[in-house]
KOLNU-175750 format. One record per residue: x, y, z of N, C-alpha, C in turn. Coordinates in pm, whole numbers, padded with zeros to 5 digits, always signed. Atoms other than C-alpha are relative to their C-alpha. Layout:
<recs>
XYZXYZXYZ...
</recs>
This chain:
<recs>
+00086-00120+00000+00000+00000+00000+00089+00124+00000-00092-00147-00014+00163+00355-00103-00071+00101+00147+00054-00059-00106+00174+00575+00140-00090+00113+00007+00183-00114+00026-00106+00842-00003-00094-00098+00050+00122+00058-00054-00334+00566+00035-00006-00039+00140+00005+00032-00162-00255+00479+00397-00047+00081+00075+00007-00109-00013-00255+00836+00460-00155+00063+00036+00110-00043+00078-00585+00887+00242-00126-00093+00153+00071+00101-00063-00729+00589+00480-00008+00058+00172+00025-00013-00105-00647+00708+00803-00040+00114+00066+00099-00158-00004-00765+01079+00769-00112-00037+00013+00133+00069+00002-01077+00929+00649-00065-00035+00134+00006+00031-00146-01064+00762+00996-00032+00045+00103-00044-00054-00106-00983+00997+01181-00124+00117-00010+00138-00051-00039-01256+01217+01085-00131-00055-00001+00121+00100-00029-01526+00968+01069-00042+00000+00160-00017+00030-00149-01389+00961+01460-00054+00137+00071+00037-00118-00054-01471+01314+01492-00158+00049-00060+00158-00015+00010-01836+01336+01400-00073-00163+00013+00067+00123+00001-02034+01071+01543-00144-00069-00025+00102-00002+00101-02254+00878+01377-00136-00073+00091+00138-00005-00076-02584+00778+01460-00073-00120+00132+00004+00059-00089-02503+00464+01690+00021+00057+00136-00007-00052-00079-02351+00732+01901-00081+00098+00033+00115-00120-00064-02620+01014+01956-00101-00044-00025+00155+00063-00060-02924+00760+01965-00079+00069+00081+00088-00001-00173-03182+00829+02196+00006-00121+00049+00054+00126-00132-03283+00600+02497-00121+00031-00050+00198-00008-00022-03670+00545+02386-00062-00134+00096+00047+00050-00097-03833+00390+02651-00168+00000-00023+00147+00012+00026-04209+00225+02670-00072-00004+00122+00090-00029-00111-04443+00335+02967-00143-00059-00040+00135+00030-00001-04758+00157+03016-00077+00051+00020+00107-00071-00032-05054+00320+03117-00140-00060-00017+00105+00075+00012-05419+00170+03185-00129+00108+00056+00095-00097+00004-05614+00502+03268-00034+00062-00133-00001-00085+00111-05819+00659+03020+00032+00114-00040-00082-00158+00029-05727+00951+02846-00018+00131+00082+00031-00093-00070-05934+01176+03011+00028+00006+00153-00008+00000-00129-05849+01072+03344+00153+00091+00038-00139-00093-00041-05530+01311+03517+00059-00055-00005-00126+00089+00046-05293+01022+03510+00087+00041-00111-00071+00012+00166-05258+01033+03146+00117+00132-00013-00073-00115-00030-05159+01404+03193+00125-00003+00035-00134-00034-00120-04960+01399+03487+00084-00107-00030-00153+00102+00018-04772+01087+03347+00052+00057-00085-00072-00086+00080-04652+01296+03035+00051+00110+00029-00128-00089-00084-04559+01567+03231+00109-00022+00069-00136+00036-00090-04371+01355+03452+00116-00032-00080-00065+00065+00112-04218+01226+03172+00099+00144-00091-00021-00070+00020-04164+01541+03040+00185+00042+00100-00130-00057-00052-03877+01632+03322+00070-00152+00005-00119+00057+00055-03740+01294+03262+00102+00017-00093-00060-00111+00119-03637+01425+02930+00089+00092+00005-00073-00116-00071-03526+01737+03125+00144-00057+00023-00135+00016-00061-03288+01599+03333+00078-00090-00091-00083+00113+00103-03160+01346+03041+00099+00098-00115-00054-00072+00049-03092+01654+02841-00072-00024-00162+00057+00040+00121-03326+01520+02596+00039-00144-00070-00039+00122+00079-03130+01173+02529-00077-00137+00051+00080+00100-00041-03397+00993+02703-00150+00030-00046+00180-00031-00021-03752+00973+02572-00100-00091+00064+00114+00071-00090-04076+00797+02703-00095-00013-00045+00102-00003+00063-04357+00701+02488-00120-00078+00109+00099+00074-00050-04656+00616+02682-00133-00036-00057+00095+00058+00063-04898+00374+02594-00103+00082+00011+00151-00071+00079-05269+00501+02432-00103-00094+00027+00091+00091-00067-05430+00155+02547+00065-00129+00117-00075+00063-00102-05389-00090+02804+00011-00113-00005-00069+00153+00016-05180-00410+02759-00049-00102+00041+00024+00068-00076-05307-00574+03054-00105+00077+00130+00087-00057-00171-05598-00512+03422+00092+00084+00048-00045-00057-00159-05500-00284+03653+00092-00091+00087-00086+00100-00092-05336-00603+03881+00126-00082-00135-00121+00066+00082-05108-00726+03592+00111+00119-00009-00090-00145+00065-04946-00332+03517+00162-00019+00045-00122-00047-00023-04690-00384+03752+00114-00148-00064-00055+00105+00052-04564-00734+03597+00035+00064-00161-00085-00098+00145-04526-00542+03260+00101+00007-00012-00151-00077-00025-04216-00389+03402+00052-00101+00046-00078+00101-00022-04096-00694+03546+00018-00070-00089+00000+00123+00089-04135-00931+03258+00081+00106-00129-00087-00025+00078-03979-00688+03069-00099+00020-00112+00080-00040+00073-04318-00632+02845-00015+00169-00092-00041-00121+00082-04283-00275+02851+00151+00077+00137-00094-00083-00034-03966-00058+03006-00084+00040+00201+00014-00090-00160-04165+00111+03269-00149-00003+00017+00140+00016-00057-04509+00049+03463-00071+00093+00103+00052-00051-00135-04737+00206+03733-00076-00074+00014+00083+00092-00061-04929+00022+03939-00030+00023+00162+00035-00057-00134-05151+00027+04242+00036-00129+00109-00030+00109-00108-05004-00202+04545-00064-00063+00080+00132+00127-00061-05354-00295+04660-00036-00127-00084+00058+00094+00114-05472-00485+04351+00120-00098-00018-00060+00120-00034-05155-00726+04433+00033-00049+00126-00055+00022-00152-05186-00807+04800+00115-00036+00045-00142+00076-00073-04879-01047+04899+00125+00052-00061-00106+00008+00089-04621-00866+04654+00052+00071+00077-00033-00046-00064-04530-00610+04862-00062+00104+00123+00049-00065-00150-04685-00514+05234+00047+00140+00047-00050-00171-00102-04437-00222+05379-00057+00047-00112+00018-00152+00088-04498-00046+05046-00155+00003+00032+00132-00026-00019-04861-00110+05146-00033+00061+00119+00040-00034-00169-04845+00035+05505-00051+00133-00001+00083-00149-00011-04982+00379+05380-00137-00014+00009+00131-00032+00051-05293+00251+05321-00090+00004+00175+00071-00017-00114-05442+00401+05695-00067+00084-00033+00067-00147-00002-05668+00686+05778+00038+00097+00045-00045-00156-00056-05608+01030+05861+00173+00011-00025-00082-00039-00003-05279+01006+05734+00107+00082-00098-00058-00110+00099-05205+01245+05447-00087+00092-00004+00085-00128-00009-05298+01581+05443-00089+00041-00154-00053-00053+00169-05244+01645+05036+00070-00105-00036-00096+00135+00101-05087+01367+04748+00141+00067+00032-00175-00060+00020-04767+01596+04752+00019-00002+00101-00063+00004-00107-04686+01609+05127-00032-00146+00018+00025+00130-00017-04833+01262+05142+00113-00103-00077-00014+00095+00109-04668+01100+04832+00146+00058+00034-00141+00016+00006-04290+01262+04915+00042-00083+00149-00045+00085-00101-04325+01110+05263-00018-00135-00022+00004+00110+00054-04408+00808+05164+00104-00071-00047-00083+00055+00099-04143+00780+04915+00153+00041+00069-00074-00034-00074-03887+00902+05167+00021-00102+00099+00061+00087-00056-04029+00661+05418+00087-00145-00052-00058+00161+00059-03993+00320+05192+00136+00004-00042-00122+00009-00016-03659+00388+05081+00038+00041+00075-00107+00001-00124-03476+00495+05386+00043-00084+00079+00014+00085-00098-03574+00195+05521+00022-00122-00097+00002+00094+00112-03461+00007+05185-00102-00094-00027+00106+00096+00052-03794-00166+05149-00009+00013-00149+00090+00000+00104-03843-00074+04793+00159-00142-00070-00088+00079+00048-03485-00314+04754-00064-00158+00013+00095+00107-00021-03656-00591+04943-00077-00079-00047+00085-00012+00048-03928-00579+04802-00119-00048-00175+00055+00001+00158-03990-00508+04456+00114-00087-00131-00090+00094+00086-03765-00789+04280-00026+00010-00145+00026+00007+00156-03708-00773+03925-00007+00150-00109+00016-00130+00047-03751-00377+03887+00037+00043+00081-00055-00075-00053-03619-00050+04008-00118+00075+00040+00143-00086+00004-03892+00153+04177+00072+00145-00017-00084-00159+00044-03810+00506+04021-00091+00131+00094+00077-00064-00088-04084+00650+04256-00085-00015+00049+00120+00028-00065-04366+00632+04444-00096+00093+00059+00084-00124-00037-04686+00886+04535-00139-00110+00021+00141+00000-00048-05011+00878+04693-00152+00050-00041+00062-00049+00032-05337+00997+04621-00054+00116+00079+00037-00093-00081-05528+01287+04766-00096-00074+00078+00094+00046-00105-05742+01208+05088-00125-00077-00060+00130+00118+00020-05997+00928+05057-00087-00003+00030+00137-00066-00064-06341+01019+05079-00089-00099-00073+00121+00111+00013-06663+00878+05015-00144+00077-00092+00060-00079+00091-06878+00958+04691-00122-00109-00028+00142+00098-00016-07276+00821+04715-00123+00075-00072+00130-00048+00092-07602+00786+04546-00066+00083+00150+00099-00058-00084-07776+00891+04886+00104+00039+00115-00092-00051-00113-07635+01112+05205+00084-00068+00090-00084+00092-00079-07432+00978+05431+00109+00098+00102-00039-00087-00090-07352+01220+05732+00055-00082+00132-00026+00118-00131-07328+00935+06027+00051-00113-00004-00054+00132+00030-07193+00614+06055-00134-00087+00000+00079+00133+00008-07516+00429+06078-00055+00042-00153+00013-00034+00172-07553+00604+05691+00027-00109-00040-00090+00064+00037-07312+00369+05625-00081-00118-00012+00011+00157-00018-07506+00050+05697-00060-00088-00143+00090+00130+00145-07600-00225+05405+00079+00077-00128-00020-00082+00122-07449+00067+05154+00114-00087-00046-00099+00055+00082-07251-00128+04864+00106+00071-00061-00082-00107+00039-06947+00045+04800+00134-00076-00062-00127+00059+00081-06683+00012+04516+00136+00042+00093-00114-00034-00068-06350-00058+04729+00115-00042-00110-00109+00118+00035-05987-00146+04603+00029-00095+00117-00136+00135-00102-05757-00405+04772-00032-00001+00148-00036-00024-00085-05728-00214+05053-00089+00068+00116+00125-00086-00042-06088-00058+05143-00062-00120+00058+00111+00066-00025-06260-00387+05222-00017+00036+00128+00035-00006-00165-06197-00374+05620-00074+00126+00020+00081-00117+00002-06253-00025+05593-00210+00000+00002+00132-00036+00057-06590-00028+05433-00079-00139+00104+00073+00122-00041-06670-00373+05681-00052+00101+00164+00026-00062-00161-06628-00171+06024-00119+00116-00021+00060-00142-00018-06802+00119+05918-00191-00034-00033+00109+00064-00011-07113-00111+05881-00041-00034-00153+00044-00002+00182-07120-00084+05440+00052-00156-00046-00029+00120+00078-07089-00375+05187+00128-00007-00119-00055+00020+00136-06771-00389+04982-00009-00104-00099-00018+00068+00170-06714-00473+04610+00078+00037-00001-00118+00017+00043-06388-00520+04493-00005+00023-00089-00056-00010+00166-06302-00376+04168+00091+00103-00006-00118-00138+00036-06054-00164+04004-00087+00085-00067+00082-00118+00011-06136+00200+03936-00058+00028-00102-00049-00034+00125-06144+00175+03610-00202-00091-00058+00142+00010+00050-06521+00006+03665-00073+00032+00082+00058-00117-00080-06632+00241+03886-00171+00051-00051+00101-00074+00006-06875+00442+03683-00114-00111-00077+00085+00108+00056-07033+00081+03516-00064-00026+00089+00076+00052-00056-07102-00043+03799-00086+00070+00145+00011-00109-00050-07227+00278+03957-00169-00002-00074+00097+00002+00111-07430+00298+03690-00108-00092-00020+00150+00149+00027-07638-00047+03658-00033-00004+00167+00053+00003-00155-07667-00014+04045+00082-00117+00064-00034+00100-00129-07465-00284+04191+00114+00064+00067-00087-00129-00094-07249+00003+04378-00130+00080+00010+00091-00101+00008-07447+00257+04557+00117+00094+00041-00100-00132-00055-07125+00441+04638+00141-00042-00093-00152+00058-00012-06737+00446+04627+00076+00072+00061-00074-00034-00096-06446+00507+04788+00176+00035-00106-00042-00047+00078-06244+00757+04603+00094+00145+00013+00018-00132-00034-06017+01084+04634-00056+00078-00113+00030-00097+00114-06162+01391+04431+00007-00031-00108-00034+00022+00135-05987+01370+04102-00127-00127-00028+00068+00094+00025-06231+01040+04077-00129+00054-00115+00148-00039+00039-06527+01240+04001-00023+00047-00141-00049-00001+00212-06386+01380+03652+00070-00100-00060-00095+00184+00071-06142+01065+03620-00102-00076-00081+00059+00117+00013-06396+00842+03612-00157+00050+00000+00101-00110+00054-06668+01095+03513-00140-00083+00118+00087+00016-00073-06907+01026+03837-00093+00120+00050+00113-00088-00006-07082+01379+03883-00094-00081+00012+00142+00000+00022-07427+01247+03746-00022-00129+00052+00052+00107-00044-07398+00916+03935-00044+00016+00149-00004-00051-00190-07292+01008+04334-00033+00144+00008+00063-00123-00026-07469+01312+04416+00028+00068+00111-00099-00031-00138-07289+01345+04764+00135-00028+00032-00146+00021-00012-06980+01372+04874+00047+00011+00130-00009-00033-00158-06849+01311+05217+00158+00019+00025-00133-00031-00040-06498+01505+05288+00041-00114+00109-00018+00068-00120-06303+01295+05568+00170+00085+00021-00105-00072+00011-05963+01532+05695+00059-00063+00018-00139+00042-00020-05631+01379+05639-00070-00147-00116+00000+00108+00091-05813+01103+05418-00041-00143+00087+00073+00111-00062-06076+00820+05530+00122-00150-00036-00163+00115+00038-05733+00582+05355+00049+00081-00065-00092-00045+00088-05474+00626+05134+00063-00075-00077-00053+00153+00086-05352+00388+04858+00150+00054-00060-00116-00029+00067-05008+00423+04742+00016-00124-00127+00018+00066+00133-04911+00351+04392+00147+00035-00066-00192-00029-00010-04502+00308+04245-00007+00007-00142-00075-00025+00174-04357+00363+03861+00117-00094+00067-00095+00112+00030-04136+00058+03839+00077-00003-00129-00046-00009+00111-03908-00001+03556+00090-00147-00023-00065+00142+00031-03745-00364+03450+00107+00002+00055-00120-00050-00037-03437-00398+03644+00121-00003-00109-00131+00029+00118-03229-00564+03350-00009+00094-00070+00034-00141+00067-03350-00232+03153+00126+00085+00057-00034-00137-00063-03251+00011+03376+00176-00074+00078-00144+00046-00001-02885-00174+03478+00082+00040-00116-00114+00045+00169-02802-00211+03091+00008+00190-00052+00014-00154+00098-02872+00227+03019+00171+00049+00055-00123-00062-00042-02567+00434+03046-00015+00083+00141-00002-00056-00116-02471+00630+03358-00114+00136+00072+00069-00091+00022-02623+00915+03272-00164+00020-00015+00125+00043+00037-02946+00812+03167-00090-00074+00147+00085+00019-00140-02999+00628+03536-00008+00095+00090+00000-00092-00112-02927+00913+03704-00100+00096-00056+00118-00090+00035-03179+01165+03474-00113-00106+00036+00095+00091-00066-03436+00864+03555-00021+00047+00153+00047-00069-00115-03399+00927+03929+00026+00099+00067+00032-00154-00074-03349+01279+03948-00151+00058+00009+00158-00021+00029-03700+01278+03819-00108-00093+00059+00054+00036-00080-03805+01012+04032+00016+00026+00163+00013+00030-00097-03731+00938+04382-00124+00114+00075+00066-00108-00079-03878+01209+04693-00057+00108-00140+00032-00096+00078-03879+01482+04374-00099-00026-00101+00097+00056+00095-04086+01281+04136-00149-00015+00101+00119-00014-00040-04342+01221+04406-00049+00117+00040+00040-00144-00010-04389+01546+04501-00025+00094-00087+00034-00063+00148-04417+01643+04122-00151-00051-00045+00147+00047+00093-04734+01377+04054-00057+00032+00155+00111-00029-00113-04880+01444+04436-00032+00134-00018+00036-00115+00018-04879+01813+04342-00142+00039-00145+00097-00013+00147-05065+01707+03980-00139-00073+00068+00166+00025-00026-05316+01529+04180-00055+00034+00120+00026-00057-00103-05359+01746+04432-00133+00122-00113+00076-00022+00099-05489+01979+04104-00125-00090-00053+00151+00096+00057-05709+01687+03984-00090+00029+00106+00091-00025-00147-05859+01714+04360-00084+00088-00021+00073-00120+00034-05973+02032+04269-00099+00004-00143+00042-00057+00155-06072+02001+03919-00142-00150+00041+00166+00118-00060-06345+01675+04088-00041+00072+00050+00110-00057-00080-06487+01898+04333-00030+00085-00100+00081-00124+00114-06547+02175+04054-00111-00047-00060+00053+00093+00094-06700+01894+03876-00130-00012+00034+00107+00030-00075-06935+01819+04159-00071+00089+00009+00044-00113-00043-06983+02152+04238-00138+00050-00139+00091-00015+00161-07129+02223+03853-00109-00074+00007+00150+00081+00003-07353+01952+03893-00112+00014+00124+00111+00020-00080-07543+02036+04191+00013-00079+00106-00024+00080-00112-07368+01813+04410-00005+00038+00153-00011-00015-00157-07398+01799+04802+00135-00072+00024-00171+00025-00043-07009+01830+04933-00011+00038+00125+00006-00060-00122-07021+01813+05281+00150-00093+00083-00118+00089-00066-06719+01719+05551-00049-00059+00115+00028+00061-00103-06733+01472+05825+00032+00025+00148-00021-00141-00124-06828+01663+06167+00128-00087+00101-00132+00043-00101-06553+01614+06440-00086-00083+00067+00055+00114-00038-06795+01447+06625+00013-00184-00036+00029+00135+00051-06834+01175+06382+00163-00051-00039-00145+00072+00076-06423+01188+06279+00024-00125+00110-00047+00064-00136-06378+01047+06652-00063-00110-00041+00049+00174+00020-06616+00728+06594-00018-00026-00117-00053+00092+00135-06536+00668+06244+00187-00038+00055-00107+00042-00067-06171+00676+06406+00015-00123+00058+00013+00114-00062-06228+00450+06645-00010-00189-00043+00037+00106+00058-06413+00249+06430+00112-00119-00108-00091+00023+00081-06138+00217+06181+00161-00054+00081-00161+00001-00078-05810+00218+06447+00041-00178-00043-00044+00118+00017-05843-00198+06332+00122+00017-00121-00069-00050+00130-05677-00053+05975+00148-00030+00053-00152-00067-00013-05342+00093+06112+00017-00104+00123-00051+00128-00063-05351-00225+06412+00044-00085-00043-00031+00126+00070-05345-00483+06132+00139+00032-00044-00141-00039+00076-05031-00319+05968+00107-00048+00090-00124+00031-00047-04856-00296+06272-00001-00154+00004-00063+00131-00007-04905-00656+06332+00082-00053-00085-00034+00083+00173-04840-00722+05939+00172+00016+00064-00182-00084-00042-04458-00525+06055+00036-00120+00104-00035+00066-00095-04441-00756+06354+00008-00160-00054-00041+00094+00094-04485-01036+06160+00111-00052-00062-00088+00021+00111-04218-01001+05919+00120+00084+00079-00086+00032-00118-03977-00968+06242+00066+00148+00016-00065-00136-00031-03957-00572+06219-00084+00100+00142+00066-00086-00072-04137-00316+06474-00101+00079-00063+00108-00038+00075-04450-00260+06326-00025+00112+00093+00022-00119-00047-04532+00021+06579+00094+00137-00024-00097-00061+00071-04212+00192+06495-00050+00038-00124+00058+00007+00143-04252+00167+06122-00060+00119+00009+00137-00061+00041-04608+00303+06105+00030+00152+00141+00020-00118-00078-04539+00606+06376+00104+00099-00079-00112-00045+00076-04243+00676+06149-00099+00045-00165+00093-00039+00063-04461+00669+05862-00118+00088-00010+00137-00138+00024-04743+00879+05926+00064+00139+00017-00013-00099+00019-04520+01111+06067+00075+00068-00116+00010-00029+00111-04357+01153+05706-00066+00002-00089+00104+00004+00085-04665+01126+05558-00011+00175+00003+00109-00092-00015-04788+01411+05704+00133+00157+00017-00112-00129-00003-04461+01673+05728+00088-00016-00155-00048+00045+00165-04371+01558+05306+00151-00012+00050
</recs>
């Protein structure tokens, strides 16, 4: 080989080396599930969240989220484990035995707001490495709460003996709830709420705010019974495949949980702290009766309920930790974000 052509060859090279080609400035596209309908705030507030993933990636990470839903409500979070799609949300009632501590929010009176609720929370389970424990197979990139858990009915319901015989759509985590307080749960996910609202085999549910435009219930429940700090609270995590999220570059896990951990929940508890508002408007338009539950009655619905936040601690004592601990530790980051 003369030496022009060696020359000719390794210039060539050498700037080929200096503009890189399109294996090197890829994006990361990433596939988010999603099983709320469009109109519900999820959809929103998951593209916004998504949105400062992006941010902090610098743009070399995107996030397409699904338009229909793969799989129920109780499969979402296996998505992300099986490696179906990249990244899931899912609610931790609708799989009882998978993971408990992350379920220990679900008491009463113990979030004020999703955003002071949903960064303690997520402060909470990791400090105490449960979400390592735990959630095998995926990385939990965050975790948030909903706004206070109230109670949305065809007929009033001011007292606890309101309550009695009334069939009420619970998740996972509402049955005891809705047993002490003298009502009939049904088990379903939210997502058949206003069906079965609708043909009558619910005369209620058990829902925060946002529900009422989510899941377009105005013209079904005609009352609405506030409860302060939240009659429960369901917590719900964004998971992501672990072999996924191992194999991305450095960079790319760390814009992931700058936009998740404490800061990510306090980004979607703040979006559905807004939905909160944008259900009662909802109600309000229609003529609804929004009333809150008198102090009188918080005390013996309290009471009534104190089995809730007993069972936990035992669940904690159980599984050979200090369930009273825990849960005193917990509420009080619930409730100071």
């Amino acid at each position: 080989m003369s030496k022009f052509i060696a020359s000719t060859i390794l210039g060539t090279a050498a700037l080929a080396l200096s503009f890189p080609g399109p294996a090197q400035s890829a994006e990361i596209s990433l596939k988010m599930a999603n099983w709320v309908p469009p109109f519900h705030h999820f959809t929103t507030t998951a593209k916004n969240w998504i949105k400062t993933v992006e941010a902090a990636s610098g743009g070399s990470v995107t996030v397409t989220l699904d338009s229909n839903a793969l799989a129920k409500p109780p499969g979402q979070y296996d998505l992300a484990k099986n490696g179906v799609r990249d990244i899931s949300w899912s609610v931790g009632a609708y799989t009882p035995g998978r993971a408990p501590l992350f379920r220990f929010a679900e008491v009463p009176f113990a979030s004020p707001n999703a955003e002071i609720g949903s960064a303690g929370h997520n402060k909470w389970y990791t400090k105490h490495g449960f979400d390592k424990r735990e959630m095998k197979g995926t990385v939990l990139i965050t975790s948030f709460v909903h706004g206070p858990g109230m109670l949305h009915s065809k007929k009033e319901v001011r007292v606890m003996e309101d309550m009695k015989g009334i069939k009420i759509r619970v998740g996972g985590g509402g049955v005891l709830t809705a047993k002490v307080l003298g009502a009939v749960p049904v088990v379903q996910s939210a997502t058949k709420s206003h069906e079965s609202l609708q043909r009558g085999t619910t005369e209620a549910a058990f829902f925060p705010f946002e529900a009422v435009h989510g899941f377009r219930l105005a013209g079904l429940a005609k009352y609405h019974l506030e409860i302060p700090g939240g009659l429960y609270t369901t917590p719900f995590s964004i998971n992501m495949n672990k072999k996924k999220f191992d194999g991305l570059p450095a960079a790319a896990r760390q814009a992931l949980m700058k936009a998740g951990g404490a800061a990510g929940a306090k980004f979607i508890g703040r979006h559905w702290d807004d939905a909160d508002k944008g259900g009662r408007a909802d109600a309000m338009k229609a003529g609804n009766k929004i009333q809150t539950l008198s102090a009188a009655e918080q005390k013996r619905w309290s009471r009534a309920v104190q089995i809730i936040t007993d069972n936990w601690i035992k669940k904690g004592n159980e599984m050979g930790l200090d369930g009273k601990a825990l849960m005193d530790d917990l509420v009080k980051m619930m409730k100071a974000g």
